[in-house]
Every structure is written in structure tokens, then in C-alpha cells.
N, C-alpha and C positions, 0 to 999 in steps of 0.2 A: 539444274533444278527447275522445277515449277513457278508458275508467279505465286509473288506473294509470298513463298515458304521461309524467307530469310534469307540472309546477305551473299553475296554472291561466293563460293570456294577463294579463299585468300583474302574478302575485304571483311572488315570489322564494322558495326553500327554505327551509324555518325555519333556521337557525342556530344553534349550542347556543353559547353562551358565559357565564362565570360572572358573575356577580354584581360590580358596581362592589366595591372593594377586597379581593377574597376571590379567592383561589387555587384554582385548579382541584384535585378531590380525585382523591388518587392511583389510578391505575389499571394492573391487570397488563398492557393492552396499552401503558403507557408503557415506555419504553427506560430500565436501569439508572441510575441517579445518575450521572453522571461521575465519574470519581477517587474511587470508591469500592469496596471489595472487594465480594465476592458474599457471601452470608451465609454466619457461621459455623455451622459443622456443630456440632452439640450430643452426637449420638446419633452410634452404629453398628449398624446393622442384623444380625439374626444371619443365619443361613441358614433355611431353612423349615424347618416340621417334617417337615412330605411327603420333602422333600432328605433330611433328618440319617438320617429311617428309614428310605428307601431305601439311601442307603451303611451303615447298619448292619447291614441284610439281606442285602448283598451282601457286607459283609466275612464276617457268619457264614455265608453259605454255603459261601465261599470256603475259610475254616477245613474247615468238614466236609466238604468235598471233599478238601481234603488228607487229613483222617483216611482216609477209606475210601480212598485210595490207601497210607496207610500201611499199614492191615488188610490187604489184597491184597497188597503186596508180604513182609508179614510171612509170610503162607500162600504165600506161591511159593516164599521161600530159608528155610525151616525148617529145612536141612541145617545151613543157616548160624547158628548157635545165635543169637550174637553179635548178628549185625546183625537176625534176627528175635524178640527180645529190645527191641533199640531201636527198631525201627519198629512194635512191638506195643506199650510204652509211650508211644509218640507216641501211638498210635489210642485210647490210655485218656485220659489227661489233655487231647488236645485237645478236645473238647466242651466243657471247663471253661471251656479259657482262651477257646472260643468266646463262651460264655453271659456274660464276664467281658466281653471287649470290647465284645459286643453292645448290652450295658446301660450300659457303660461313652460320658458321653456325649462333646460335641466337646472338643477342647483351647480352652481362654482363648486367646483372639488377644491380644499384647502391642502393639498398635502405639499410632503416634502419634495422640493426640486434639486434634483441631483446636480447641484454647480460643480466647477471645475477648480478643484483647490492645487496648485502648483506644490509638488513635494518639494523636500532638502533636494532632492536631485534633478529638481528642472530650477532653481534660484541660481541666479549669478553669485559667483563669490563676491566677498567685500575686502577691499584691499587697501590699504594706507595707500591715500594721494598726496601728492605733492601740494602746496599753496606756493605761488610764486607774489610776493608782494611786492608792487611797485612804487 
């Protein structure tokens, strides 16, 4: 026969199997434990950094966009004492509160943490001990 096409006339494919009284060692192509849960989560991932500074980018642009629509509208109704007054004060103090959110970083996520609660079947029994008094 050719290379490669299978085992030679008369011999059989090796066979992997373990060792007289020893258990095959665990492998991730084996299939989950039965009746067993999936592993406990430890951690929580946050968002990326690349992510966080992009939405921080976009909310401060966001911000001084409003301003300079505030500025503009302020120079259009200057008749208007009043409202060009308040929307001249918006185009002053938003930059602030831009630079403030911007560096300002994500909110703490409150949620639930997946801890590791030990079932009836990982406890030690409990068994009457002896007391010896002396």
C-alpha cells in the first residue's frame, strides 16, 4: 500500500488507552461533569479602555456643541436681554462642566456577584465524636 492510506496488511491502529487502574486524565474535549454547574464566575470584566475614551469623547463633544449652539443663539436674540443672558451663561460654564464629565470616569456597576455557595454534595459529613475526659 501507498503512504499514508492506513495500517499496514495484518497490523491494527494503535489504540490510546490508560494504564491498568488509572483514570484517563481530564481533557477540555471531554463533555461537562453531569449534574454539575458550570464554573463560578469570580471576576467582572469592565469595558475597555479604547470603549470608555471613546464615549468620553463623544460626550465632550457633545457638550461643546451645545455650547456653540448656545453662543449663536445668544448673538441672534440679543433684543431679548433675558434669554440672551441665559444662553450666554450656558456657553460660559459648559466647557467646565465638559472637562468635568470628560475626566470624570464610568459609574461602579452594582450588580449581583456570582459567589461560590458549596452544595449538600461538596460538605463534609458530621459525625458523632468521641470526648475523652481526663
Amino acid at each position: 500500500m501507498g503512504r499514508g492510506s492506513g495500517p499496514a496488511p495484518g497490523h491494527s491502529p494503535p489504540v490510546h488507552r490508560p494504564a491498568e487502574g488509572r483514570k484517563p486524565v481530564a481533557s477540555s474535549q471531554q463533555s461537562p461533569r453531569p449534574g454539575r454547574p458550570e464554573p463560578v464566575l469570580i471576576t467582572e470584566a469592565q469595558i475597555s479602555h479604547y470603549d470608555e475614551q471613546a464615549a468620553r469623547k463623544k460626550r465632550y463633544a457633545l457638550t461643546m456643541g451645545i455650547r456653540v449652539v448656545c453662543l449663536i443663539l445668544a448673538a441672534v436674540f440679543y433684543q431679548i436681554v433675558w434669554l440672551m443672558l441665559v444662553l450666554a451663561v450656558l456657553g460660559t460654564i459648559l466647557p467646565w462642566i465638559a472637562v468635568i464629565m470628560a475626566n470624570d470616569g464610568p459609574p461602579k456597576s452594582k450588580q449581583h456577584v456570582n459567589r461560590y455557595v458549596a452544595g449538600p454534595d461538596r460538605q463534609l459529613e458530621s459525625r458523632p465524636h468521641r470526648v475523652i475526659e481526663g
